[in-house]
N, C-alpha and C positions, 0 to 999 in steps of 0.2 A: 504494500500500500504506500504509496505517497503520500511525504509528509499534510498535518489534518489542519491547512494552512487556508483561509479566508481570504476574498481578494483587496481585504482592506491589507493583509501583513497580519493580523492579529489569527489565535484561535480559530476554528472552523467551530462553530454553534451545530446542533442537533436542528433538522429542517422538520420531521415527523416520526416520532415512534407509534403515533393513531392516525392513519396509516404509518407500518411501520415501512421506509423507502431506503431510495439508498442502493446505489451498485453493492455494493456487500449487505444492503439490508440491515443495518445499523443504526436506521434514523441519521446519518450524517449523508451528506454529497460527497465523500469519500472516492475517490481514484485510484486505478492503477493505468499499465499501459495496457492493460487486455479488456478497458470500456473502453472499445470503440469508438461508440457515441456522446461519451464524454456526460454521462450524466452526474452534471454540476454546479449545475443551475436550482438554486431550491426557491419556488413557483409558491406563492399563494394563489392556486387553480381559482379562474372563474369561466365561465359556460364561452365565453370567448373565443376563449384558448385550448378548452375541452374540444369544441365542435371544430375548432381550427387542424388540433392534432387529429384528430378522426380524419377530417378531409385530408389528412398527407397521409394514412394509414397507417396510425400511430393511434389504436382505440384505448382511452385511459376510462372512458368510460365503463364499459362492458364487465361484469365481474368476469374472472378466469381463476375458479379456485382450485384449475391442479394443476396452475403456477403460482396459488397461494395467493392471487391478486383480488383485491376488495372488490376492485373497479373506485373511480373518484368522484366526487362530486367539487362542485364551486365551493371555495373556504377550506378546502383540505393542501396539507403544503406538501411537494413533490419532488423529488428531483430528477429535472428533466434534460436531456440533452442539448449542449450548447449551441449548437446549429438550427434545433427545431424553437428553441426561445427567440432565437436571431432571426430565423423566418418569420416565426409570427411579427414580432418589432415591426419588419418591414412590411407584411400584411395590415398592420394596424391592427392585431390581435391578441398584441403582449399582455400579459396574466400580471402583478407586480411579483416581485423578488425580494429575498432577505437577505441582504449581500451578508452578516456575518456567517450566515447558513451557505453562501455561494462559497465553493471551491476555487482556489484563486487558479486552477488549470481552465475555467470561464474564459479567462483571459486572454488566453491561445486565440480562442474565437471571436471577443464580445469585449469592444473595450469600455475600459471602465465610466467612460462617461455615460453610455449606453445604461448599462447596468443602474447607474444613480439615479437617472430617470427616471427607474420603472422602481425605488427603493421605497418599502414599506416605510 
């Protein structure tokens, strides 16, 4: 795992343990180099950004529970892949973000000004 570092420099914060999220499923946005997708973005969901991710076929909604997935609703926080937060942005569909909860590997994709914008 790489280090559990926030894109401010400080601590990486806990994004959801109800749902519990997380490339390793730890409630943090936690990385390695084997998330692809880079899920590091932790997303205060709203139906925006739900119906957003669906139409790229990325369903958060749906439950899937024999992959142990809730399914989400608006108000639950997520961590979602840095690419599909930056699409939405530019769709006009960004969800807000908790940057202490964002992974600073965001940053690869999504610069920080970006990120403050969209900050709870």
């Amino acid at each position: 795992m790489d280090p559990s570092i926030n894109v401010l420099g400080g601590p990486l914060q806990t994004c959801s343990n109800e749902p519990l999220t997380g490339w390793y499923r730890d409630g943090c946005c936690n990385t390695d180099s084997n998330d692809r997708g880079s899920h590091t973005v932790c997303c205060v969901l709203n139906e925006n950004f739900l119906q957003f991710a669906k139409g790229q076929g990325n369903d958060l909604i749906t439950p899937a529970p024999e992959f142990n997935f809730p399914g989400l609703k608006p108000g639950d926080s997520w961590c979602v892949c840095a690419r599909t937060w930056l699409d939405a942005v530019n769709a006009g569909q960004a969800c807000p973000i908790d940057l202490e909860a964002t992974h600073q590997h965001a940053l690869e994709v999504i610069p920080l000004g970006v990120l403050e914008t969209h900050a709870v």
